[in-house]
C-alpha angles and dihedrals in degrees: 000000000000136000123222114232106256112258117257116257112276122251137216102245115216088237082065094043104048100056086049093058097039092053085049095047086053097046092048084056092059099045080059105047085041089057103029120094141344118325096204091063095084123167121253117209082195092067108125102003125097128282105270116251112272131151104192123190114242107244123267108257102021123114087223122096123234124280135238154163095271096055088066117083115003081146095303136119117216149159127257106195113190114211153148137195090245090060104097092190082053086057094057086042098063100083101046083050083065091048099041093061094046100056094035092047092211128120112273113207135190144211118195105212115208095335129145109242091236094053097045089048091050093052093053097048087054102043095024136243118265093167126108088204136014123197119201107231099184096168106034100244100126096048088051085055093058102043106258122177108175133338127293108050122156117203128188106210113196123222092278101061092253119124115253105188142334139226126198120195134041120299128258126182095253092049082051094057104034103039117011090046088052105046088042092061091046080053092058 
């Protein structure tokens, strides 16, 4: 009986090669962009285009009438803070809010995202109420409209009714300073 020659090594084949260093390459790319730069600089596709349509109910139980769109632009700049009772960073923000609209002398405006009107109304007569006007957005629509990822966000809309920037997380005196200012004087 015979034996067969034995069969030649086997060699990778560059068609094997090739989809292997391409799917390393990829997923290199998204360590990086996962670990490269400040997540709370997302991108807003609403930048520069005007506020969405909305017309928001004041809450029950607070001395501040109801929000719309109307009451964006006219020539003014101003300030939409989205925020809710639950929300513990909004918490920490409130008093900066009060702050904020005293040394940029421009309307500051809310909108109260899924939040029962007690406990909204509660939250601002603890904490205090720095808005000129508080829409109820009990369902969250109108926070979907304008992008909202998470409370609290902070937007700058020009005189126009576009908005002009937006900024996600809860205040803090320095982000005052160095980026809603800012943004606040381009917008004018």
């Amino acid at each position: 009986m015979s034996q067969s020659p034995p069969a030649p090594p086997r060699r990778f084949s560059l068609v094997a090669i090739v989809p292997v260093a391409l799917f390393g390459l990829l997923a290199l790319g998204f360590l990086y962009a996962l670990f490269h730069g400040d997540p709370s600089h997302l991108p807003s596709a609403l930048i520069g285009k005007p506020a969405p349509q909305f017309n928001l109910a004041a809450i029950p139980g607070v001395p501040v009438p109801g929000f719309s769109t109307a009451d964006l632009g006219g020539g003014k700049v101003s300030i939409v803070n989205v925020w809710a009772s639950w929300c513990i960073p909004c918490r920490d923000e409130q008093p900066l809010l009060g702050v904020l609209a005293s040394r940029l002398k421009i309307p500051l405006y809310g909108i109260n995202q899924k939040d029962a009107a007690a406990d909204a109304a509660k939250f601002l007569q603890t904490l205090g109420n720095p808005f000129q006007k508080i829409g109820a957005d009990t369902n969250g629509r109108a926070s979907i409209d304008w992008g909202v990822y998470g409370v609290p966000e902070t937007y700058v809309v020009d005189g126009a009714g576009k908005i002009a920037y937006k900024y996600i997380g809860p205040l803090t005196e320095e982000a005052i300073e160095k980026e809603l200012r800012p943004a606040v004087e381009r917008a004018k």
